[in-house]
N, CA, C and O atoms as a Maestro MAE file, in Angstrom:
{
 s_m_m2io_version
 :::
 2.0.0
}

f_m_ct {
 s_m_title
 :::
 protein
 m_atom[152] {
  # First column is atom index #
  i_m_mmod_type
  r_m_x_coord
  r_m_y_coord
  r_m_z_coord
  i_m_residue_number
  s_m_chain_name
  s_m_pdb_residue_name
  s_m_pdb_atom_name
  i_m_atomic_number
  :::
  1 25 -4.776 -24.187 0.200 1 A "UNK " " N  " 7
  2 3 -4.517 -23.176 1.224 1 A "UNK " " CA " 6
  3 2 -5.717 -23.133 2.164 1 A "UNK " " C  " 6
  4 15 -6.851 -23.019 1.699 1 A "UNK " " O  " 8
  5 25 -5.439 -23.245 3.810 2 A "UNK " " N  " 7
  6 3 -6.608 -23.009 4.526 2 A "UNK " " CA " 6
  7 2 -6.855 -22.088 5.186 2 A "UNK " " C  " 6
  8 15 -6.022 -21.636 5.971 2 A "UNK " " O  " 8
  9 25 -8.139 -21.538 5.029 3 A "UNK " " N  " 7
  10 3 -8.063 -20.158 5.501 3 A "UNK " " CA " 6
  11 2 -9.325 -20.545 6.335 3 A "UNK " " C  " 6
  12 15 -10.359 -21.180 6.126 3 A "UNK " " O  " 8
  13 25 -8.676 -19.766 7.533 4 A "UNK " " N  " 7
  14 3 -9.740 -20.266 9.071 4 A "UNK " " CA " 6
  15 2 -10.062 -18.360 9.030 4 A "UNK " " C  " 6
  16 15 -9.404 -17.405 8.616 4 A "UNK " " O  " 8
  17 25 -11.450 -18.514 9.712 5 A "UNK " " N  " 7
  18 3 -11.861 -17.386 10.170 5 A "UNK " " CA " 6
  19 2 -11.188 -15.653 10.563 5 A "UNK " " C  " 6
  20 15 -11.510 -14.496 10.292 5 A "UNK " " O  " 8
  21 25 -10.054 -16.378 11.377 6 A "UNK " " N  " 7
  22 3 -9.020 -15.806 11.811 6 A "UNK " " CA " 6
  23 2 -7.971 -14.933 10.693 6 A "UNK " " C  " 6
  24 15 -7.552 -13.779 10.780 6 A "UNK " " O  " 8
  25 25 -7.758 -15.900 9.704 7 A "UNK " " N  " 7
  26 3 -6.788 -15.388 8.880 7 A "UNK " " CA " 6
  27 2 -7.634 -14.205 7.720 7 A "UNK " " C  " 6
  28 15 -7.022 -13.239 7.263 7 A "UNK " " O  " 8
  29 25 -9.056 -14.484 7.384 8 A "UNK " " N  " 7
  30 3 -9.436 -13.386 6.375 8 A "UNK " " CA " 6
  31 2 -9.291 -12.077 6.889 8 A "UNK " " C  " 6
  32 15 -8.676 -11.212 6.266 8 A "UNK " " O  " 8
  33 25 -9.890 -11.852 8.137 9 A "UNK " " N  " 7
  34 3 -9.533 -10.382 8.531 9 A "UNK " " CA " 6
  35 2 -8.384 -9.871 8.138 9 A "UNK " " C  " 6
  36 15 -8.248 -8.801 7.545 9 A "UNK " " O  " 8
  37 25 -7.198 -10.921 8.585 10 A "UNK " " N  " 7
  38 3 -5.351 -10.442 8.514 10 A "UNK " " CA " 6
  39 2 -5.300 -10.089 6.733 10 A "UNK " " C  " 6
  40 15 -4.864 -9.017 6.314 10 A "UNK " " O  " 8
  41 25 -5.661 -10.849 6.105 11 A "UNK " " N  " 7
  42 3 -5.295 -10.415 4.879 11 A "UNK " " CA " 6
  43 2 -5.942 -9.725 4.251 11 A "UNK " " C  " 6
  44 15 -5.510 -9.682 3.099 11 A "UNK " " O  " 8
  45 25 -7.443 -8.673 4.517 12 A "UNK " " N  " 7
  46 3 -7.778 -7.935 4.137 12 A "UNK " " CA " 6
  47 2 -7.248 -6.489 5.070 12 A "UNK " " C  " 6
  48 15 -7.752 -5.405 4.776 12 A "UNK " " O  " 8
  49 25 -6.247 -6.575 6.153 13 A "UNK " " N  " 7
  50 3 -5.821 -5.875 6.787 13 A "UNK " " CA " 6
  51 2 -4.340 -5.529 6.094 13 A "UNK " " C  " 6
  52 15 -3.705 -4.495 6.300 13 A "UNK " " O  " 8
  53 25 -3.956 -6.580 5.266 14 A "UNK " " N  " 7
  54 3 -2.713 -6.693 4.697 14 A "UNK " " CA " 6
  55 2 -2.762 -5.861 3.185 14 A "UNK " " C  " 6
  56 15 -1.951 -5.218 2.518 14 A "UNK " " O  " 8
  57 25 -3.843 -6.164 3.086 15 A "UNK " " N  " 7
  58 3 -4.054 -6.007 1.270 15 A "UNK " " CA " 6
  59 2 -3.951 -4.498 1.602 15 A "UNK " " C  " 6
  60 15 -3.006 -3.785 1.264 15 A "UNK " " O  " 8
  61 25 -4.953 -4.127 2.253 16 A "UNK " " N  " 7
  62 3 -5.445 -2.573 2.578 16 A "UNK " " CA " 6
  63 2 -3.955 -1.807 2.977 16 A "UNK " " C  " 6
  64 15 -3.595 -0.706 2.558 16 A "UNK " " O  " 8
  65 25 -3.038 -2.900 4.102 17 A "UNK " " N  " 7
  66 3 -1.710 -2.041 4.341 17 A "UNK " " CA " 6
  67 2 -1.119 -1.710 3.050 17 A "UNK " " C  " 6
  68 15 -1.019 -0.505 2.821 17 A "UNK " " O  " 8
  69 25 -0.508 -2.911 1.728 18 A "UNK " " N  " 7
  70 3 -0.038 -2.927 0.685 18 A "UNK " " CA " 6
  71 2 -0.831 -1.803 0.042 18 A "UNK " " C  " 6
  72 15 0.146 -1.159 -0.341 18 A "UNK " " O  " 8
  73 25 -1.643 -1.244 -0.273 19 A "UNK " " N  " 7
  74 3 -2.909 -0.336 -1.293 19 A "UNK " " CA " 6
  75 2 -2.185 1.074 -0.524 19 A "UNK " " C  " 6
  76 15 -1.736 2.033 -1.152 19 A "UNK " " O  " 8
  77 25 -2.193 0.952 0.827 20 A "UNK " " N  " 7
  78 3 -1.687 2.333 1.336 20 A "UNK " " CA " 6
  79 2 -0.251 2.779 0.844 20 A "UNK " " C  " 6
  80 15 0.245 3.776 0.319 20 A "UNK " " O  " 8
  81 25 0.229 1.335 1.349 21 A "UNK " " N  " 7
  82 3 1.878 1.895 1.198 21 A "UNK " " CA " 6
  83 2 2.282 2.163 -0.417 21 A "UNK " " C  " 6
  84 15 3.273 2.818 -0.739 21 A "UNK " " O  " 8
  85 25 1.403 1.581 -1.328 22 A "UNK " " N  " 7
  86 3 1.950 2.274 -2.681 22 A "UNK " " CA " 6
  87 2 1.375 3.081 -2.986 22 A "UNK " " C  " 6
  88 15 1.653 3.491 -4.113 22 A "UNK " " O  " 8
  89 25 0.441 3.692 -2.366 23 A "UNK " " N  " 7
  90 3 -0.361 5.041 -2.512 23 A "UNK " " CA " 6
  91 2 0.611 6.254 -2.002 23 A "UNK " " C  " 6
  92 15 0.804 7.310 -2.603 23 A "UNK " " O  " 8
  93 25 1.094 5.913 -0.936 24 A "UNK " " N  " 7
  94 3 2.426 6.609 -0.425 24 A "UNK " " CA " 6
  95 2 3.521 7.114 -1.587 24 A "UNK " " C  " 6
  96 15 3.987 8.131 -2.100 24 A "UNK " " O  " 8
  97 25 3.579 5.803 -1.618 25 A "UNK " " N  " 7
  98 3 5.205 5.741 -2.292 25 A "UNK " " CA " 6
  99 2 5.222 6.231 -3.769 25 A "UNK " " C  " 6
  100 15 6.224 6.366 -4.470 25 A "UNK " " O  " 8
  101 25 3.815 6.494 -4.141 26 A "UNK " " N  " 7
  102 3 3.706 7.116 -5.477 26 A "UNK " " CA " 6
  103 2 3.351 8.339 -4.973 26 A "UNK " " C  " 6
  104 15 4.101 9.012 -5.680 26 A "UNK " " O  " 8
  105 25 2.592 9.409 -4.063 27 A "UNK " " N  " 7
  106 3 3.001 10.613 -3.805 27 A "UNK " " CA " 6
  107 2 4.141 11.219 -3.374 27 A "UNK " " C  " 6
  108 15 4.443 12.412 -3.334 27 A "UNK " " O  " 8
  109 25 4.969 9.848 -2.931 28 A "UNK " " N  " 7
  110 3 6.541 10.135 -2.522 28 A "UNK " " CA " 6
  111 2 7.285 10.887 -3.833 28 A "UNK " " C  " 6
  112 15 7.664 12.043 -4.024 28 A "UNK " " O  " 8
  113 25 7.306 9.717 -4.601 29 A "UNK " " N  " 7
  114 3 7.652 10.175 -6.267 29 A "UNK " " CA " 6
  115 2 7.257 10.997 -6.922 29 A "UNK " " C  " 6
  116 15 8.019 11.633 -7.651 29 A "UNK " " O  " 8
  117 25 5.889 11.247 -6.861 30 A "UNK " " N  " 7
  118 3 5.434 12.261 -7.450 30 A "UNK " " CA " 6
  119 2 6.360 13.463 -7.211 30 A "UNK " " C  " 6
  120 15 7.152 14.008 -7.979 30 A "UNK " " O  " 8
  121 25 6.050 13.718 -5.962 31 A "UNK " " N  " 7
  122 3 6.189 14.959 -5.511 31 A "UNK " " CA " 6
  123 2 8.038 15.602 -5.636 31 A "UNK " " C  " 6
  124 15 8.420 16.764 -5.768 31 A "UNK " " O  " 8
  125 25 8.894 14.264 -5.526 32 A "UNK " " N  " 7
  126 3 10.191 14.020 -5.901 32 A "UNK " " CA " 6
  127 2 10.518 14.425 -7.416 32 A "UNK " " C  " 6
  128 15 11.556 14.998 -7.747 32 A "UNK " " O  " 8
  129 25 9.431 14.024 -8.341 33 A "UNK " " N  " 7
  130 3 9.857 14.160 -9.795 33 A "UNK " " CA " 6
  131 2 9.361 15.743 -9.927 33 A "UNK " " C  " 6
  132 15 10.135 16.332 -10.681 33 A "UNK " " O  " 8
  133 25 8.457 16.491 -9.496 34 A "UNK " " N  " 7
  134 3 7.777 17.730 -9.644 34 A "UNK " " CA " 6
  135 2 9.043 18.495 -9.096 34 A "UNK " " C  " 6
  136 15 9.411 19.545 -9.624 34 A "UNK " " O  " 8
  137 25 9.672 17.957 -8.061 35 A "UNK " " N  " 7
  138 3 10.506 18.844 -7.010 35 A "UNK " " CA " 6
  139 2 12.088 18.886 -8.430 35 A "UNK " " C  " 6
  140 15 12.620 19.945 -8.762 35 A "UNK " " O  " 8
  141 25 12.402 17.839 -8.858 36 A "UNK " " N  " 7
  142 3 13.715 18.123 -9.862 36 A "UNK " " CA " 6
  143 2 12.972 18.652 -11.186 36 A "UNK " " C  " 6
  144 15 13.654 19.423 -11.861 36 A "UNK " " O  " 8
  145 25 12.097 18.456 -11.511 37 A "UNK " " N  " 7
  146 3 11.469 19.293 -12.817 37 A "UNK " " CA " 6
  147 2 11.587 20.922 -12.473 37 A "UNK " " C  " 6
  148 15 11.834 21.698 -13.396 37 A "UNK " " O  " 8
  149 25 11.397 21.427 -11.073 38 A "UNK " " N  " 7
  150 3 11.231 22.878 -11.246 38 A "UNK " " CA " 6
  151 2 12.744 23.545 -11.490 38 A "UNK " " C  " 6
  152 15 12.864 24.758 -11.662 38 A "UNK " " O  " 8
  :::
 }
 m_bond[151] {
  # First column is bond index #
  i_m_from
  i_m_to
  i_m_order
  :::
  1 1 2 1
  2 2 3 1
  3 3 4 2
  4 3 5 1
  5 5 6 1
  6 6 7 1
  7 7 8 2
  8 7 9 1
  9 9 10 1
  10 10 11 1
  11 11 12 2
  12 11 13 1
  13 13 14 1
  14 14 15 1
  15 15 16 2
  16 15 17 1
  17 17 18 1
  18 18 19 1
  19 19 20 2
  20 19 21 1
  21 21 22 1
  22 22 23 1
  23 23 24 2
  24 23 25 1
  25 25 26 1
  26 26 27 1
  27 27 28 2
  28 27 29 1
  29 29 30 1
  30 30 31 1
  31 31 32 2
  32 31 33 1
  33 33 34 1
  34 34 35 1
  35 35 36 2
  36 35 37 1
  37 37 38 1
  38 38 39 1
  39 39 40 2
  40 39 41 1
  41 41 42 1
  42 42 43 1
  43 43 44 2
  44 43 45 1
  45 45 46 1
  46 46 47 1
  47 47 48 2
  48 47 49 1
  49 49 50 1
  50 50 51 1
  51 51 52 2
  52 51 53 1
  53 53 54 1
  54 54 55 1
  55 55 56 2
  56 55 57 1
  57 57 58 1
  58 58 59 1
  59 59 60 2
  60 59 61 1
  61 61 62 1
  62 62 63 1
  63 63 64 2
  64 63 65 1
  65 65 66 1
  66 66 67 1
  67 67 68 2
  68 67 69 1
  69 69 70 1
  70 70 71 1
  71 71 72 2
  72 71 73 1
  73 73 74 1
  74 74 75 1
  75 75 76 2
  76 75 77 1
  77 77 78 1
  78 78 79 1
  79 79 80 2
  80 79 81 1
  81 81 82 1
  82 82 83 1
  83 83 84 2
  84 83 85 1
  85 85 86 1
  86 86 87 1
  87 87 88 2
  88 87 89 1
  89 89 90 1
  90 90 91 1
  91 91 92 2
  92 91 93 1
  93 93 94 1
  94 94 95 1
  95 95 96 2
  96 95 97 1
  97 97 98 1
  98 98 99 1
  99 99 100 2
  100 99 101 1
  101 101 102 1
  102 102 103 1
  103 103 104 2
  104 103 105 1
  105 105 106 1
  106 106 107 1
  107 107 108 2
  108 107 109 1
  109 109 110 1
  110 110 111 1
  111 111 112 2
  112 111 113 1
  113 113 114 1
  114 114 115 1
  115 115 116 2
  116 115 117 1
  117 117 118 1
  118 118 119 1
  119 119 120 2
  120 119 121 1
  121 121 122 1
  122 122 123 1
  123 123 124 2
  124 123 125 1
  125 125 126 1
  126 126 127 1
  127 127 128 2
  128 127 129 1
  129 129 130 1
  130 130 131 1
  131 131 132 2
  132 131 133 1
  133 133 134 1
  134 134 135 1
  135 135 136 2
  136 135 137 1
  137 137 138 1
  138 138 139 1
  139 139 140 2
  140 139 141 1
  141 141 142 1
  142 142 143 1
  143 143 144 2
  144 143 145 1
  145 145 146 1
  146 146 147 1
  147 147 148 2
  148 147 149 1
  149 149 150 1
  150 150 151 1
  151 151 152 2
  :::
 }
}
C-alpha cells in the first residue's frame, strides 16, 4: 500500500471521523435504552 504525503492527513481525518461517529451512535443508544427502561 502507498501512502504519499497527501493521503496520511485523509486517514487520520477518517479514523478521527469513524471514533466520532461511534461515539455518537453509542450516546444515541444509550440514551434510547435509558428512555424504554423508564
Amino acid at each position: 500500500m502507498n501512502l504519499t504525503t497527501g493521503s496520511i492527513p485523509r486517514r487520520i481525518t477518517e479514523t478521527e471521523l469513524s471514533v466520532s461517529k461511534h461515539k455518537l451512535a453509542t450516546v444515541i443508544l444509550d440514551g434510547i435504552a435509558k428512555r424504554l427502561s423508564l
